[in-house]
N, C-alpha and C positions, 0 to 999 in steps of 0.2 A: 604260800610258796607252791610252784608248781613242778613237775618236773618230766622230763622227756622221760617215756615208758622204757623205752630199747638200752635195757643193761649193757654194762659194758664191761669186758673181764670178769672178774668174781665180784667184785665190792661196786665199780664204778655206775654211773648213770651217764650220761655224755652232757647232759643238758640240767642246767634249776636255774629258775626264775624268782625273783622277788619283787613283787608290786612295791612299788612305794618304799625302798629300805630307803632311802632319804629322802627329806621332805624339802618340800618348795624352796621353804629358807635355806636350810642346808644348802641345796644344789645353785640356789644365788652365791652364798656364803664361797663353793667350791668357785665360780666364775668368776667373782671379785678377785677371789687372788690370780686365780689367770690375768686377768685384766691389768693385776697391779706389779705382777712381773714380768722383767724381762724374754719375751717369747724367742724360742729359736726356730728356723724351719725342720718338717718335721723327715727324720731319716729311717734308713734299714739298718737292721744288722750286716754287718760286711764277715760273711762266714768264712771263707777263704784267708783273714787275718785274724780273727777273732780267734783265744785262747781259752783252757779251761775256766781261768780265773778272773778274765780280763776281756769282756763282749765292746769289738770292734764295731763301731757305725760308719756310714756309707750315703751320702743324699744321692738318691736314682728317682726322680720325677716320671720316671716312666711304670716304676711301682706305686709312688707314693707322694702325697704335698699335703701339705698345711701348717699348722702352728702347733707347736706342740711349749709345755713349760713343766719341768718334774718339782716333784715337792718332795723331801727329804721325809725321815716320821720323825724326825726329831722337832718338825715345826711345829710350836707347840698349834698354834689357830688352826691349823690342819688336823687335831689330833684325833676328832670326833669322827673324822673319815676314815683314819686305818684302824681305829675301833669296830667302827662297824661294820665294816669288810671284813677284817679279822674276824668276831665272832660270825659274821654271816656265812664264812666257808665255813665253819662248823656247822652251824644249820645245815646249809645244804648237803651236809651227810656223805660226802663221796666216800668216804672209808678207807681214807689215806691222810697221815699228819704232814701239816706244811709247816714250814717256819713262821714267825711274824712277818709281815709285811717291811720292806727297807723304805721302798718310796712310791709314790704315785707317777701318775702321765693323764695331763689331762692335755685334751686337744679341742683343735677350733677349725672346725672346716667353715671357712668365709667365700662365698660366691661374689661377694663385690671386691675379693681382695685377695688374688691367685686361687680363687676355690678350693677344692678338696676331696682326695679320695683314698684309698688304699687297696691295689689292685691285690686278688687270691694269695691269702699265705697263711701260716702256721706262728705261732708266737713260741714254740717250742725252739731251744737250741741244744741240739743232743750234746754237743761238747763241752755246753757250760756246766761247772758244777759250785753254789748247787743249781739244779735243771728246775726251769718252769713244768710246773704239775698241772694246775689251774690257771685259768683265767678268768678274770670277771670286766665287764664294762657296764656302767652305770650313764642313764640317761638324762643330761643336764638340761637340755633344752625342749621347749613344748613341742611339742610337734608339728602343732601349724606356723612356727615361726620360721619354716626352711621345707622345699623339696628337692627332691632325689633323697643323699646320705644313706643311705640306708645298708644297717648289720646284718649283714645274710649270710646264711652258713652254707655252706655244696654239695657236701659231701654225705650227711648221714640220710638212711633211708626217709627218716620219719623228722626232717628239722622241727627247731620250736616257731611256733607263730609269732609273725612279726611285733602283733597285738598285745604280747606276753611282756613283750620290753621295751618298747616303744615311747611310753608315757614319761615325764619326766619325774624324774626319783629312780624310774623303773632299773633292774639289775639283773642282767644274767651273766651265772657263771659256765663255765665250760672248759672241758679238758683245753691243754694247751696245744694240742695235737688238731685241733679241727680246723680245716682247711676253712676261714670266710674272708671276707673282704668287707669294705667300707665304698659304696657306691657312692660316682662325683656328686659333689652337691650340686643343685643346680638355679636354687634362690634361697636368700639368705642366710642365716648362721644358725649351725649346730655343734656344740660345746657335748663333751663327753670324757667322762673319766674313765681309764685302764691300769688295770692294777694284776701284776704276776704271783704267784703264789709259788714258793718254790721249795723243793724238797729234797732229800736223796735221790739220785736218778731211780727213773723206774720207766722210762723209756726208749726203745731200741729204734733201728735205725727202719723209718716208711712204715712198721709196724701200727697195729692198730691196739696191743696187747701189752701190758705195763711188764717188765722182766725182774 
């Protein structure tokens, strides 16, 4: 595990990487069931209706497209992935407790078949509670099977290298707060799971500082 140097608050680290936290099969294993259910296209949150308890969605193709399919953690054939995401936020040590895990998001950006991106945002919703803390996305697809896609973050002085998460199994986690995007795909298909980590609020409004 690696992790970005530039502390954050008292406890936090902004950035942890984990090579390989799923393995080949695994990450077949996670695109099979993509593959064997019903896909929806993929939306935003619509903050403007969305409620404390109740996160409103919104499809705006000028943020965001692709395929998206959530998995419950009640599925049992899934169950080996909110396992291991679960204990891997402990791993990576941020120094704040989450809850379990509810459900997964895995997605498919397809360049032969309306392609894929996800223009600059935040996966934080200040009004939900409870409030995304963490984030993680793990990386399903090889890498030479597809270019452009690509997870880049904007905003911190020191980002993680692309090379850090790239690979497939690969996983970084990250506050929920960092501003990245998903750059269009631009041949082929790249498959990727996103999973929120959620806790008591401990984040204030543009803030970079948990309250």
């Amino acid at each position: 595990m690696t992790s970005n140097e530039r502390n954050f608050g008292v406890f936090f680290k902004r950035f942890h990487t984990v090579p390989r936290l799923f393995s080949i099969e695994e990450c077949d294993r996670i695109i099979e069931y993509f593959e064997k259910n019903t896909s929806i296209k993929a939306s935003v949150v619509n903050v403007s209706e969305s409620k404390p308890n109740q996160v409103v969605s919104k499809f705006d193709t000028n943020v965001r497209d692709g395929s998206l399919v959530f998995c419950d953690h009640k599925v049992a054939e899934m169950n080996f992935a909110f396992q291991k995401l679960n204990y891997a936020v402990i791993w990576a040590n941020f120094g704040w407790s989450v809850f379990p895990l509810r459900f997964l998001q895995i997605a498919k950006y397809d360049a032969n078949n309306d392609g894929g991106y996800y223009k600059s945002h935040r996966d934080i919703i200040l009004e939900n509670r409870p409030q995304r803390i963490f984030s993680s996305v793990t990386q399903l697809s090889q890498p030479e099977n597809y270019t452009g896609c690509e997870l880049v973050f904007e905003k911190p002085e020191d980002p993680p290298r692309l090379e850090e998460y790239k690979n497939k199994g690969d996983t970084i986690f990250f506050t929920s707060i960092e501003n990245h995007e998903v750059k269009p795909v631009l041949s082929g298909i790249r498959y990727s799971l996103t999973a929120w980590f959620e806790g008591p609020p401990i984040w204030n409004i543009e803030s970079e500082y948990y309250v």
